[in-house]
KOLTOR-822538 format. One record per atom (N, C-alpha, C): residue number from 1; chain; x, y, z; residue in one letter. Coordinates in steps of 0.02 Angstrom, whole numbers, plus 50000, padded with zeros to 5 digits. Layout:
<rs>
{r NUM, "A", {X, Y, Z}, "A"}
...
</rs>
This chain:
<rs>
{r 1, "A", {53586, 54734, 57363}, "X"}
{r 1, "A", {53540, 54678, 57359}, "X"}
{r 1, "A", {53526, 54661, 57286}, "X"}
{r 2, "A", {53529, 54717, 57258}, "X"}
{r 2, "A", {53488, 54714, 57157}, "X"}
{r 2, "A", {53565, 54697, 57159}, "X"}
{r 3, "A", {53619, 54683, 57161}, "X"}
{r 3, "A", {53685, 54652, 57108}, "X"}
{r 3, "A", {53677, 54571, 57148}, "X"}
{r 4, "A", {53672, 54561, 57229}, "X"}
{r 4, "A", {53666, 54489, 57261}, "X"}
{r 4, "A", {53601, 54440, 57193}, "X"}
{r 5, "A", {53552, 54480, 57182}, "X"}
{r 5, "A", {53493, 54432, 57158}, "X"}
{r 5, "A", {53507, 54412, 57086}, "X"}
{r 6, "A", {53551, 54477, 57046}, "X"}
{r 6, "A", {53571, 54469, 56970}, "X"}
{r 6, "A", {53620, 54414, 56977}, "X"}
{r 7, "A", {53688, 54433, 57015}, "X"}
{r 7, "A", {53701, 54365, 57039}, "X"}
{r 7, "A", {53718, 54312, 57042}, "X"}
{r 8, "A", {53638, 54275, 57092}, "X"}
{r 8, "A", {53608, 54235, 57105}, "X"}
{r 8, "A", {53561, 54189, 57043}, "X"}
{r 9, "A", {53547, 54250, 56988}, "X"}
{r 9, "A", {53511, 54236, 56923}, "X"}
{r 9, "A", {53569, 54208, 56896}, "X"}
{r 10, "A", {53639, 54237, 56893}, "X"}
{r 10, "A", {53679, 54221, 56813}, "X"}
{r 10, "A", {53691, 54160, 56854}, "X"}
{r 11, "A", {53706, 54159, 56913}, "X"}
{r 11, "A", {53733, 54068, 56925}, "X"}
{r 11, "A", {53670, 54011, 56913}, "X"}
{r 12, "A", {53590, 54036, 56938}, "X"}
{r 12, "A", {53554, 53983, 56903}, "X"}
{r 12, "A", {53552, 53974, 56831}, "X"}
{r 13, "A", {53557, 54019, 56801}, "X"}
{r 13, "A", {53560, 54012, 56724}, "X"}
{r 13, "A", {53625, 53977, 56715}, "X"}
{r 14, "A", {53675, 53986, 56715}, "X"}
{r 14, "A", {53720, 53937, 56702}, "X"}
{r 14, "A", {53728, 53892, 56738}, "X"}
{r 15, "A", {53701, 53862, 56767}, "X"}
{r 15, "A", {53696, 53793, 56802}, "X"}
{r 15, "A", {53665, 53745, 56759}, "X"}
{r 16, "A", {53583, 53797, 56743}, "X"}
{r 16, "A", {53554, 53755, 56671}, "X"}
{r 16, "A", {53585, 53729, 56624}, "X"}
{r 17, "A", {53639, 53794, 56602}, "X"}
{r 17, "A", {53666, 53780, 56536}, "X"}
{r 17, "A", {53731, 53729, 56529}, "X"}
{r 18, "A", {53762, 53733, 56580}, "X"}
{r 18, "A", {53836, 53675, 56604}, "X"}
{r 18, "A", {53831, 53621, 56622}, "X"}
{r 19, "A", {53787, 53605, 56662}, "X"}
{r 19, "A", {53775, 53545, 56704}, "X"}
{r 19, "A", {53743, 53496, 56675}, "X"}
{r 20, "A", {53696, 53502, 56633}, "X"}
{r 20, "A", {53669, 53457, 56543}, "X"}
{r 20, "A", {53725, 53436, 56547}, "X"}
{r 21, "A", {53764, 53456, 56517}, "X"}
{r 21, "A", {53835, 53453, 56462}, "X"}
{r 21, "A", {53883, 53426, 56505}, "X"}
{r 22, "A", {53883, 53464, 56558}, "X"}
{r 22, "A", {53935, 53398, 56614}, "X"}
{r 22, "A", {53933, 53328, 56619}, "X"}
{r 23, "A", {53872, 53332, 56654}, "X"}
{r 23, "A", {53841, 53238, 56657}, "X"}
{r 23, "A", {53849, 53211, 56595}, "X"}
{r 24, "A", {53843, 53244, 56522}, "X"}
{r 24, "A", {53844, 53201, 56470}, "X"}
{r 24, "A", {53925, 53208, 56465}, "X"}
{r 25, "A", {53958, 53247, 56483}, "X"}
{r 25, "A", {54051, 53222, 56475}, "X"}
{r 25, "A", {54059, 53163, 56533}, "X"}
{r 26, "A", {54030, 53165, 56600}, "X"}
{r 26, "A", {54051, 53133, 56614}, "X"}
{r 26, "A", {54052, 53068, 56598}, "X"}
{r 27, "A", {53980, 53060, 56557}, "X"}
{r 27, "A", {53964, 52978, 56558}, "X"}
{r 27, "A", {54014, 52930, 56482}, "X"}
{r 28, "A", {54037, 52984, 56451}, "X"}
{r 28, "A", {54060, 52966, 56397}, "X"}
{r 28, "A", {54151, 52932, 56416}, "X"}
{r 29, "A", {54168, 52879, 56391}, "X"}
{r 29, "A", {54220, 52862, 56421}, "X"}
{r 29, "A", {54280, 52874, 56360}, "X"}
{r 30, "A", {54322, 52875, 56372}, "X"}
{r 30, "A", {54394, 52920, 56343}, "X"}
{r 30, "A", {54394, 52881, 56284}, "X"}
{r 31, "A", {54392, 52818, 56295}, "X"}
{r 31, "A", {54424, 52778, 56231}, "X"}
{r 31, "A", {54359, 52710, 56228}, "X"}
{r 32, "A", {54358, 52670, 56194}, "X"}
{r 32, "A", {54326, 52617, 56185}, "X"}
{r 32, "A", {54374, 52558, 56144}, "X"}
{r 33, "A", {54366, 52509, 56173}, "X"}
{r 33, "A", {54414, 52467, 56142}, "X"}
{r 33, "A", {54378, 52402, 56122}, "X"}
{r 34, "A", {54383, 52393, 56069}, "X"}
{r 34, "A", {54346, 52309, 56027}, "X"}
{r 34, "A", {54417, 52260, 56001}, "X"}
{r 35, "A", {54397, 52218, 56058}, "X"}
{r 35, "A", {54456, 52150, 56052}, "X"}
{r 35, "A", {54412, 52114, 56028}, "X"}
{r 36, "A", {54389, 52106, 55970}, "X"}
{r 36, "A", {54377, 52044, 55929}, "X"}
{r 36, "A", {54372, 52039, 55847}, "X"}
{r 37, "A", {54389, 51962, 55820}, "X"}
{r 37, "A", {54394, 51974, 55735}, "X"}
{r 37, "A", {54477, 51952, 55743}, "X"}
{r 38, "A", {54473, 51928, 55702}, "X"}
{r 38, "A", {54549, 51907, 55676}, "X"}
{r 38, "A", {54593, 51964, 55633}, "X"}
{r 39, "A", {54565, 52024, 55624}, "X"}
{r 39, "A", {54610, 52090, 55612}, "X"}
{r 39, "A", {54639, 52110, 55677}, "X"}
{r 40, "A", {54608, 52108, 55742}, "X"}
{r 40, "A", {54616, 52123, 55806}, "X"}
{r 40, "A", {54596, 52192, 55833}, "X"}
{r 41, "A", {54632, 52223, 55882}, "X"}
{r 41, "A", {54610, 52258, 55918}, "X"}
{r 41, "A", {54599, 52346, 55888}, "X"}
{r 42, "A", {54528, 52365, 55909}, "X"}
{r 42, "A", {54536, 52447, 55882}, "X"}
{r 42, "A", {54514, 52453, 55926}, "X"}
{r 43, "A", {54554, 52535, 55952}, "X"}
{r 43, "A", {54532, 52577, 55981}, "X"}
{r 43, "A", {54509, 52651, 55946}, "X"}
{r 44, "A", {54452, 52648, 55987}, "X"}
{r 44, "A", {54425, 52736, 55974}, "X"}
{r 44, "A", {54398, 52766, 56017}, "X"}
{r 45, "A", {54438, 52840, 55985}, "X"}
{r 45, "A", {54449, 52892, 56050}, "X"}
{r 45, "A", {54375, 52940, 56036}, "X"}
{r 46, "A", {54336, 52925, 56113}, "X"}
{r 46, "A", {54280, 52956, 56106}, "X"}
{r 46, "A", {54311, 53054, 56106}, "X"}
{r 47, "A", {54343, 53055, 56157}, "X"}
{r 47, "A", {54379, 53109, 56140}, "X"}
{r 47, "A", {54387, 53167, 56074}, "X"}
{r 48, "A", {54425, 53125, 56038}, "X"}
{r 48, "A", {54414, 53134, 55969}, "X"}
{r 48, "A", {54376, 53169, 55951}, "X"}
{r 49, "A", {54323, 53108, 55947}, "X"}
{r 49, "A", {54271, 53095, 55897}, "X"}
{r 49, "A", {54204, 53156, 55929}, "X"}
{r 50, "A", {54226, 53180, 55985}, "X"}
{r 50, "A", {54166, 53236, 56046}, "X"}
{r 50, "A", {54172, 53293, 56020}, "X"}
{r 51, "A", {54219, 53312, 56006}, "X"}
{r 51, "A", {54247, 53386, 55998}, "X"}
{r 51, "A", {54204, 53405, 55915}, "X"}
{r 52, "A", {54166, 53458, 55942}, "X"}
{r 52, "A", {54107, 53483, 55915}, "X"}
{r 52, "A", {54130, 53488, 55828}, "X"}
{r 53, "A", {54194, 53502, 55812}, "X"}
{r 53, "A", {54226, 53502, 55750}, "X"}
{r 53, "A", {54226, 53443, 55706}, "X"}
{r 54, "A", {54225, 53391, 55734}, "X"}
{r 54, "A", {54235, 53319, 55712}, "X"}
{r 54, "A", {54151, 53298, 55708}, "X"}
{r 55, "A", {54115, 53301, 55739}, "X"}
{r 55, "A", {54064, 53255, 55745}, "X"}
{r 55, "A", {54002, 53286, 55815}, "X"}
{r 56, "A", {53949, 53244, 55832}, "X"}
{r 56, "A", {53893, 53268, 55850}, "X"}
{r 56, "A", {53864, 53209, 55872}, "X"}
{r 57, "A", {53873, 53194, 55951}, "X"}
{r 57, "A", {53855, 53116, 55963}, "X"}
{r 57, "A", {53793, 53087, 55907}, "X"}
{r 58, "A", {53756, 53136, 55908}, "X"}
{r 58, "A", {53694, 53086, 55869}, "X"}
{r 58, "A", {53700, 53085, 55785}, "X"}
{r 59, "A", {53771, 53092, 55786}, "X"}
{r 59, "A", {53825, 53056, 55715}, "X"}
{r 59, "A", {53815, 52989, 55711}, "X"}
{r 60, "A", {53809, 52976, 55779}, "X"}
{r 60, "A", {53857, 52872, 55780}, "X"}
{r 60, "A", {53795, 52833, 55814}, "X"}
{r 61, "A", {53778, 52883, 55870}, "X"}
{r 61, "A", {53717, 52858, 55910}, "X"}
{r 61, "A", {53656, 52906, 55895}, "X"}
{r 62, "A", {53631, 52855, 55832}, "X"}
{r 62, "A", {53577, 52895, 55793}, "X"}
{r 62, "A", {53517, 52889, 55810}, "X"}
{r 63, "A", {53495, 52849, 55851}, "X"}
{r 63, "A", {53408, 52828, 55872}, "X"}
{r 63, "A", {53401, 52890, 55942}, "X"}
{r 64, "A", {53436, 52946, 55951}, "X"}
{r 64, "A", {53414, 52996, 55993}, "X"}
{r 64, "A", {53391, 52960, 56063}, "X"}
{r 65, "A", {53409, 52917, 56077}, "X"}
{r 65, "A", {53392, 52889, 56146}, "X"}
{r 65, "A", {53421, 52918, 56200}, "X"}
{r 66, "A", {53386, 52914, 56242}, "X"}
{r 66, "A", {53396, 52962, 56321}, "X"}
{r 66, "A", {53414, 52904, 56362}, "X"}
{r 67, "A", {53454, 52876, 56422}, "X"}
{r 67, "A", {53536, 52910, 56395}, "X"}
{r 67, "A", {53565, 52859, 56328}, "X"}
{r 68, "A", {53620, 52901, 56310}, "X"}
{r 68, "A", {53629, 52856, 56252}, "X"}
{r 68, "A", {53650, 52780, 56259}, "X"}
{r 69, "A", {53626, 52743, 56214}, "X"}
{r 69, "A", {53634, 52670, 56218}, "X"}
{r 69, "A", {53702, 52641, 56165}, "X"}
{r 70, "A", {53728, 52603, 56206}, "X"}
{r 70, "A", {53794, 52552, 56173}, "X"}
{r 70, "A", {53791, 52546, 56109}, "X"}
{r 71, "A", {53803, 52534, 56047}, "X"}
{r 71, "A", {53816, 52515, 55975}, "X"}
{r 71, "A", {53779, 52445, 55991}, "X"}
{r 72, "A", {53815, 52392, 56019}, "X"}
{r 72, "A", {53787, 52336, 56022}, "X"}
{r 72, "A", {53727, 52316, 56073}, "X"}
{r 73, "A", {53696, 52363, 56107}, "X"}
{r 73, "A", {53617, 52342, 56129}, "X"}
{r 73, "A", {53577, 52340, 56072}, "X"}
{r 74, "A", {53600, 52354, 56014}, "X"}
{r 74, "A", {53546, 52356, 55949}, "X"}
{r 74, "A", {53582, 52322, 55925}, "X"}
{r 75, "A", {53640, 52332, 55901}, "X"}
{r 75, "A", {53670, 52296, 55814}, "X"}
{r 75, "A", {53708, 52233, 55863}, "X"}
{r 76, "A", {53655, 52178, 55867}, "X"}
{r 76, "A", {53679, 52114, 55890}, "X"}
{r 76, "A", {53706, 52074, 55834}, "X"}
{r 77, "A", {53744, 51983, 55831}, "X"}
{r 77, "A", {53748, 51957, 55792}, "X"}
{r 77, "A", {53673, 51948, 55773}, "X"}
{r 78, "A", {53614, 51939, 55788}, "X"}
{r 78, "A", {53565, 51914, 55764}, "X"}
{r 78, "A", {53536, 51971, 55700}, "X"}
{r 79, "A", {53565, 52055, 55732}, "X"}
{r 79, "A", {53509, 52079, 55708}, "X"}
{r 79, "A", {53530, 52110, 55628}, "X"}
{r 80, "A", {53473, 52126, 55588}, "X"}
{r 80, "A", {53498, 52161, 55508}, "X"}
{r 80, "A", {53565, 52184, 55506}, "X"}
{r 81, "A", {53574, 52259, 55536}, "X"}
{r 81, "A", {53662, 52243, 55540}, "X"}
{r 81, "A", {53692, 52258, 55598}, "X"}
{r 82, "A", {53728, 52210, 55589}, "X"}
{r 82, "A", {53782, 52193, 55641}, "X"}
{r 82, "A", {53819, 52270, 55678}, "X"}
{r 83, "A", {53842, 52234, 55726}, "X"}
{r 83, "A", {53900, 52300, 55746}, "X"}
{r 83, "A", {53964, 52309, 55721}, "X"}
{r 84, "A", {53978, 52263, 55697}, "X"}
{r 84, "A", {54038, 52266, 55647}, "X"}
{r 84, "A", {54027, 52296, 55578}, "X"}
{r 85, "A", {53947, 52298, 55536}, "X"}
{r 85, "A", {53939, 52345, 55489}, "X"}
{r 85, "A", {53925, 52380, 55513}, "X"}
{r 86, "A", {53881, 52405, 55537}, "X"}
{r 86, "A", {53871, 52471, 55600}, "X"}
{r 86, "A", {53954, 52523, 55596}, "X"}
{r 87, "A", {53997, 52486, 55629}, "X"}
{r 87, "A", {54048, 52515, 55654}, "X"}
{r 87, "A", {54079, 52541, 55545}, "X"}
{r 88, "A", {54084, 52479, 55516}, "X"}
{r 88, "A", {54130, 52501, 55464}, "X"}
{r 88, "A", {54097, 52548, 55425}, "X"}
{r 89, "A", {54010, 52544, 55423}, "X"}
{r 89, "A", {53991, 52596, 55376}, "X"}
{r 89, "A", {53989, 52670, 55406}, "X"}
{r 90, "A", {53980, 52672, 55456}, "X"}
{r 90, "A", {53980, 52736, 55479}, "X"}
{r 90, "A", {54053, 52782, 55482}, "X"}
{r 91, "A", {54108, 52728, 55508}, "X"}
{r 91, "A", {54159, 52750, 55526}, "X"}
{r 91, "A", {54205, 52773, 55467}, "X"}
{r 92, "A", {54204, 52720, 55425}, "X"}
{r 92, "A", {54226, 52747, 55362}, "X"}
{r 92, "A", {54208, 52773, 55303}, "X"}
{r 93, "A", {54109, 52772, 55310}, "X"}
{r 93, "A", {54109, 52836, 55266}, "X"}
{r 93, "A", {54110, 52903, 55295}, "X"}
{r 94, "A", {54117, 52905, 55348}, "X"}
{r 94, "A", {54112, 52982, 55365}, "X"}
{r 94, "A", {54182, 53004, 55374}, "X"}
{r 95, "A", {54232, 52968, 55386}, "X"}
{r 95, "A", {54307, 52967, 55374}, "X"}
{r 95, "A", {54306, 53007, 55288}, "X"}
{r 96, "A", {54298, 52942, 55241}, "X"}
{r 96, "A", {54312, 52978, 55187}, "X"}
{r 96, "A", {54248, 53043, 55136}, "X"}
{r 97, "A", {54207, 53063, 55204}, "X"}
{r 97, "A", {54148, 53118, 55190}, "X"}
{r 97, "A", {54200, 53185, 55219}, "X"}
{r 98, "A", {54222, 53175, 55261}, "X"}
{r 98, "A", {54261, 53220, 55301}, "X"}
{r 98, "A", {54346, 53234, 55284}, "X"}
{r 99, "A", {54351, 53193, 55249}, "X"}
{r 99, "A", {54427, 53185, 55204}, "X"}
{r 99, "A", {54478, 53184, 55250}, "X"}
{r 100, "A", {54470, 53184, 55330}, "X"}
{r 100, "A", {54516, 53152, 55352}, "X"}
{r 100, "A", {54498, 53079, 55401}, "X"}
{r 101, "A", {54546, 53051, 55437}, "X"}
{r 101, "A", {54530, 52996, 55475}, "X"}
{r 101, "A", {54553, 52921, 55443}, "X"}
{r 102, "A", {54574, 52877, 55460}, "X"}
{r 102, "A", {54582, 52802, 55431}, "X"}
{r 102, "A", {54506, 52767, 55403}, "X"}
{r 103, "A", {54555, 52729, 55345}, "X"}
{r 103, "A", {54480, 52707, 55292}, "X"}
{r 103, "A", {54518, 52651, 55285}, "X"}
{r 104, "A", {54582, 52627, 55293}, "X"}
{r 104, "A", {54595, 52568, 55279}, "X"}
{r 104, "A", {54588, 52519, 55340}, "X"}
{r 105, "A", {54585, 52452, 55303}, "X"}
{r 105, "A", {54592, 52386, 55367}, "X"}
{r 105, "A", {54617, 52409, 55449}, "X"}
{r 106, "A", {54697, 52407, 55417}, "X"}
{r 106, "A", {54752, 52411, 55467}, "X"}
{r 106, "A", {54766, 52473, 55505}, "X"}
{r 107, "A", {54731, 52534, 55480}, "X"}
{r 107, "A", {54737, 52593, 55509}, "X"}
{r 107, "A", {54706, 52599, 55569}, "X"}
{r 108, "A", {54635, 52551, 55558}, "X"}
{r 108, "A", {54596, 52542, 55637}, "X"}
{r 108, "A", {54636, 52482, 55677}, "X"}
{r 109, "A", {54621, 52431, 55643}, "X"}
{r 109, "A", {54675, 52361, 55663}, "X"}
{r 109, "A", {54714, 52343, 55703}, "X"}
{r 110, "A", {54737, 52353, 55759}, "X"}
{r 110, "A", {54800, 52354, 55775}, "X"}
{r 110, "A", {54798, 52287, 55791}, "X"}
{r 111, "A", {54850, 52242, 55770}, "X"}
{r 111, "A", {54874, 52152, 55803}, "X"}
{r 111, "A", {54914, 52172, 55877}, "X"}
</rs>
């Protein structure tokens, strides 16, 4: 009965600890793709960018919001900055903070 209840403990405890972290993999989607701008199309791999070595969601999605919110529910055309500075300052200074990753135009770019 004392090994059934220990257990019964290690699976609630890790339920706590996995299942956070699940729901937040699941909601995150593989890639993100921005078709617009006359440079054209970038993709980025949330993938990537998840893996605890690279980065720390609340790297990119910095206002700590529960669940996390889109780049562009905030950085509209109207608002201070855009999602297009949004996207270039973050993306490429932490590219060249981190010394690897694309910093040029065409490296994100694809026509």
């Amino acid at each position: 009965m004392k090994k059934f209840v220990m257990a019964l403990f290690v699976c609630a405890v890790a339920s706590l600890v996995f299942f956070p972290a699940y729901l937040l993999a699941d909601q995150t989607p593989p890639e993100s793709v921005t078709e617009e701008g006359s440079f054209g199309t970038v993709t980025f791999s949330h993938k990537t960018h998840s893996d605890p070595s690279n980065a720390a969601c609340k790297d990119c999605h910095h206002m700590g919001e529960a669940p996390v919110q889109k780049c562009e529910s905030c950085h509209t055309a109207d608002s201070k900055v855009t999602r297009k500075d949004a996207y270039h300052k973050k993306c490429i200074d932490c590219h060249k903070d981190k010394g690897k990753g694309p910093t040029g135009c065409m490296d994100c770019h694809k026509k």
